[in-house]
Structures are given as C-alpha cells and as structure tokens.
C-alpha positions as CSV (number, residue, x, y, z in Angstrom):
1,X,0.0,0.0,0.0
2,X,1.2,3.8,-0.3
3,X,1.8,6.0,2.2
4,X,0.0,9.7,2.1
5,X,2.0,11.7,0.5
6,X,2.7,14.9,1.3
7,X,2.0,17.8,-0.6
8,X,4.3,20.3,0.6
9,X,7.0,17.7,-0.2
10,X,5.6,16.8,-3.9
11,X,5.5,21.0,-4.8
12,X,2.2,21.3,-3.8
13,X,2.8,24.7,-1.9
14,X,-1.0,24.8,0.0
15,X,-3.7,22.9,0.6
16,X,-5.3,25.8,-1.4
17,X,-3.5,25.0,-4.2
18,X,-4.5,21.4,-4.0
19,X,-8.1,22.2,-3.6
20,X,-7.6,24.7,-6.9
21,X,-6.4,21.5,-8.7
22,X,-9.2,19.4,-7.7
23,X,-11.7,22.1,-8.5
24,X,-10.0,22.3,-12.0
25,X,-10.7,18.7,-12.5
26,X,-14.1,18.9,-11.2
27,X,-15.3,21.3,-13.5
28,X,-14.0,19.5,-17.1
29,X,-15.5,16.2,-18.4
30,X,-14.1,13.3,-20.1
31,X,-10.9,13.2,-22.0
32,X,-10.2,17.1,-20.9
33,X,-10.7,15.9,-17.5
34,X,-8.5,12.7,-17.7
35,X,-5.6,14.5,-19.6
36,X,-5.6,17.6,-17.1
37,X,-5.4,14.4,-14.6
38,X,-2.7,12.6,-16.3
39,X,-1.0,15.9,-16.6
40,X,-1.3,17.1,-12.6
41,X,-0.5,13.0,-12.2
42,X,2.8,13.3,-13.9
43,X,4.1,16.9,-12.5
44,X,3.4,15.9,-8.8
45,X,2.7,12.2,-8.1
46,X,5.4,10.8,-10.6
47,X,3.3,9.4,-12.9
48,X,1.8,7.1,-10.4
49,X,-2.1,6.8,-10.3
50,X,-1.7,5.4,-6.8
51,X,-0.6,8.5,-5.3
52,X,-2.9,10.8,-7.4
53,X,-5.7,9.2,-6.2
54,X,-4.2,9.4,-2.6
55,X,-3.0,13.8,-3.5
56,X,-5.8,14.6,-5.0
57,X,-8.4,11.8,-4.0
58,X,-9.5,11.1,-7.8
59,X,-10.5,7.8,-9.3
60,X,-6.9,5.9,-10.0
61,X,-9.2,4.0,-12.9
62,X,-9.4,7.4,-14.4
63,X,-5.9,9.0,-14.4
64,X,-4.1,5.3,-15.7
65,X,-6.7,5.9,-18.5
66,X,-5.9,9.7,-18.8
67,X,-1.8,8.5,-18.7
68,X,-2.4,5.6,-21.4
69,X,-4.3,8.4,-23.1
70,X,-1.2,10.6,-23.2
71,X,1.2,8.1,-23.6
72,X,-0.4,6.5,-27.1
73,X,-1.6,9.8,-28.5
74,X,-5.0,7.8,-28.7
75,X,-8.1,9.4,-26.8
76,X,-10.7,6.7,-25.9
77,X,-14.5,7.4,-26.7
78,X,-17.2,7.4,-24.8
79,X,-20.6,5.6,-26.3
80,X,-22.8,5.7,-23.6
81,X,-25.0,8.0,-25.3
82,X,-25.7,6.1,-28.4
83,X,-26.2,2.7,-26.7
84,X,-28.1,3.8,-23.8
85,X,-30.8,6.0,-23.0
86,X,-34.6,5.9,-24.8
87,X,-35.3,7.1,-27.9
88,X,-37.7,10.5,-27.9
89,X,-41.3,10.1,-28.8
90,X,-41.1,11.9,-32.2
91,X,-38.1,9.5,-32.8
92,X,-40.5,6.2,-32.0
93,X,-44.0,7.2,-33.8
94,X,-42.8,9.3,-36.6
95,X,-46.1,9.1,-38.0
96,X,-47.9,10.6,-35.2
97,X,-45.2,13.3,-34.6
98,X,-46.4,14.6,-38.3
99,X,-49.6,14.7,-37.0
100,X,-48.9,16.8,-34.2
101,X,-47.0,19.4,-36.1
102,X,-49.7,19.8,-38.1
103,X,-52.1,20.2,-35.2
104,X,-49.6,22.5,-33.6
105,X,-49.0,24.4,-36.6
106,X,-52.7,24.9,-37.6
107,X,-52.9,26.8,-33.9
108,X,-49.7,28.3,-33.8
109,X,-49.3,32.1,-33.6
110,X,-46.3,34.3,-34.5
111,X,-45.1,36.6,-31.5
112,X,-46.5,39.8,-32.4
113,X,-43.3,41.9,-32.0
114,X,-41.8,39.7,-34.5
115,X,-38.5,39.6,-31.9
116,X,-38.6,35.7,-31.5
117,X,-38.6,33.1,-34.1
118,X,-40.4,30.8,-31.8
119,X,-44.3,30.2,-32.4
120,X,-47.2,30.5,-29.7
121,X,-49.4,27.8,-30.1
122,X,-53.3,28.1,-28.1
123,X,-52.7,24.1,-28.3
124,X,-52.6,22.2,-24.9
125,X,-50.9,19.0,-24.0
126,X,-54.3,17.7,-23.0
127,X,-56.5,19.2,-26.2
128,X,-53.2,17.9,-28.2
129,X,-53.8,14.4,-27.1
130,X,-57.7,14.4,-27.6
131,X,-57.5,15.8,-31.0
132,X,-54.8,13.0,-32.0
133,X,-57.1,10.5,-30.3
134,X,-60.0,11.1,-32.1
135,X,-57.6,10.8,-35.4
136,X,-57.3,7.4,-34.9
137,X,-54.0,7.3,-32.8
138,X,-53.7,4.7,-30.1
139,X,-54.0,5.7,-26.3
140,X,-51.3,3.1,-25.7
141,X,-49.4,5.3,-28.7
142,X,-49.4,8.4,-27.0
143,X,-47.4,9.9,-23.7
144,X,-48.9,11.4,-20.9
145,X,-49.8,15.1,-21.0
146,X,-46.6,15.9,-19.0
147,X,-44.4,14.3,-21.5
148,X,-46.8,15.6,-24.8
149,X,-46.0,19.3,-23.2
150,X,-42.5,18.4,-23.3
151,X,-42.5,17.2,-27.0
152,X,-44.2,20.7,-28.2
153,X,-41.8,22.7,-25.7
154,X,-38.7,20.5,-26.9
155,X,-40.1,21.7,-30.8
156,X,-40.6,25.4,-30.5
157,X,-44.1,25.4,-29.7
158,X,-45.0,27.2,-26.0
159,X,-47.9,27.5,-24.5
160,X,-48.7,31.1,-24.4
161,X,-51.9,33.2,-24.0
162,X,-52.8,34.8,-27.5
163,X,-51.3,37.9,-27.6
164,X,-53.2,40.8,-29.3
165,X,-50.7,43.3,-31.7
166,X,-50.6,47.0,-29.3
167,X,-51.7,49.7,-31.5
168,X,-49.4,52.3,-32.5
169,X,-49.8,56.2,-30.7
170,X,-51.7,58.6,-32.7
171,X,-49.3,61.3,-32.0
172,X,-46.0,60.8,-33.0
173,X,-42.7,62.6,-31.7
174,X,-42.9,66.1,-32.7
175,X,-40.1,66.7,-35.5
176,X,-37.0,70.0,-35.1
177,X,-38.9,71.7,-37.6
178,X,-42.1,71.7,-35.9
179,X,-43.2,74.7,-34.8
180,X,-44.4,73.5,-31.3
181,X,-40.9,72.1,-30.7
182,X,-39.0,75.1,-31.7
183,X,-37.0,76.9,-28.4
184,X,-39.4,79.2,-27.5
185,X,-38.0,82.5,-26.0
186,X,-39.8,84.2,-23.1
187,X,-41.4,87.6,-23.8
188,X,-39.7,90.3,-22.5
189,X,-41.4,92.1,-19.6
190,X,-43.5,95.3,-20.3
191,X,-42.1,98.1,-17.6
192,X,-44.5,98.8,-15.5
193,X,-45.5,102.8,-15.3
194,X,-44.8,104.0,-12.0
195,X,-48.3,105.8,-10.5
C-alpha cells in the first residue's frame, strides 16, 4: 500500500492550491478531465495513479486511462449515449409526430413583435392528445400530457396566451422643424408705469 503523500514535499505549496487542482478537474469532463489528470499525475505524483488518487483523492481507474491516453496519443471514446438511454417520442411514432406538427401548426401564432422566431401555439398538452385521439392514434401510442407538453416545448411550440398586436400612438414625436418644438424665448417684460 502507499503511504500519504505529502504535498508540501511533492511541490504542492498549499492545501489551497490542492483544492484549486481538484476544483479544475471537477469542472472538465471526459478526456479534458482525464488528460488535465494525467498531466497534474505526472508533475506531482510521478506518474503514479496510486498517489494521485491518494494527493488529489481522484479515481486511479481514471488518471491510468488519462496516462495511457497521453502516452499513445490515442483518446478513448465514450458511447454511452448512443447505446443507452430511450429514444424521444417523435423519434418512435414518426407518424404521429407529423400529425402533431400539423395540429400544432394549424394553432400556432407568431409573436406579435416579431423579436422571437419561436411560435405561440393556443394548443394544450391535453386538447393535443384528444385531437390526436380522435384521429385514430392509439392511447397506448401516446405519452402522458406531461411528456406531450415536453414534445411541443422541446419543438418550438410554447404555451402562451394569445397575444393581441398593441396599436401604434396617434401622436408621434414632434419633429426639429415643428413649430411646437422650436425653443421658445420668453417675452420680454413690459415696464411697469410707475403711479
């Protein structure tokens, strides 16, 4: 087994500096994370996974991969996310999706200011679901409300109220050659007769 090591010895001036390093590592992800690991591994543990994991209290599985990683030049994938995980709803029942974007684009609204892209739809999750059930969709087909609010939020459709366009003011900024927005200069005083 290894002994501790200690960190003033190893170069490490602080325990502030160690918990910099750790918080550096905590905040990257995958390879980035197991290189900066490899790296910190071979500037103050020697290379050795062992005492990283003792220094810095990281995974030793992950900085021997990180050191590998450096040594070959060859950066291991992850897959994770294309073998696991479900699929989304549009993804399984393509052909009711298309339905639904019709549905949603049939009561969708553009934002009135025109600032957004996104659409405003008066279409709920619930009416959503009804109005593809009487289409001839399956219950067992469809999600939940929850997730059918999800699908139109995940698409660009939000439930918003309806939003009525604000008229524009009748009177507009008065223009510099306006004659009611010229500098107007006060009259001069009348003198007063003395009696």
């Amino acid at each position: 087994m290894i002994a501790a090591v200690d960190p003033s010895r190893e170069g490490l001036a602080t325990n502030g500096h160690l918990d910099d390093l750790k918080l550096a590592a905590s905040k990257m992800k995958g390879a980035e994370r197991r290189a900066f690991q490899a790296a910190m591994a071979v500037k103050y543990c020697g290379g050795c996974a062992r005492q990283a994991e003792a220094v810095f209290g990281w995974g030793r599985e992950a900085v021997t991969l990180g050191l590998h990683e450096r040594r070959t030049g060859i950066v291991c994938l992850n897959v994770h996310a294309a073998v696991c995980g479900d699929k989304l709803w549009e993804e399984k029942h393509p052909q009711a999706a298309e339905a639904l974007w019709k549905l949603a684009e049939a009561h969708a609204q553009q934002d009135p200011s025109f600032r957004t892209t996104l659409s405003f739809t008066r279409l709920t999750a619930a009416e959503a679901l009804k109005q593809l059930s009487s289409q001839g969709f399956a219950d067992e087909l469809l999600p939940s409300p929850s997730t059918m609010a999800e699908v139109l939020n995940r698409n660009g459709y939000r439930l918003r109220p309806v939003l009525k366009a604000t008229p524009q003011k009748n009177s507009p900024r008065p223009m510099r050659s306006s004659p009611t927005s010229a500098t107007r200069t006060k009259p001069t005083p009348t003198p007063r007769s003395g009696a």
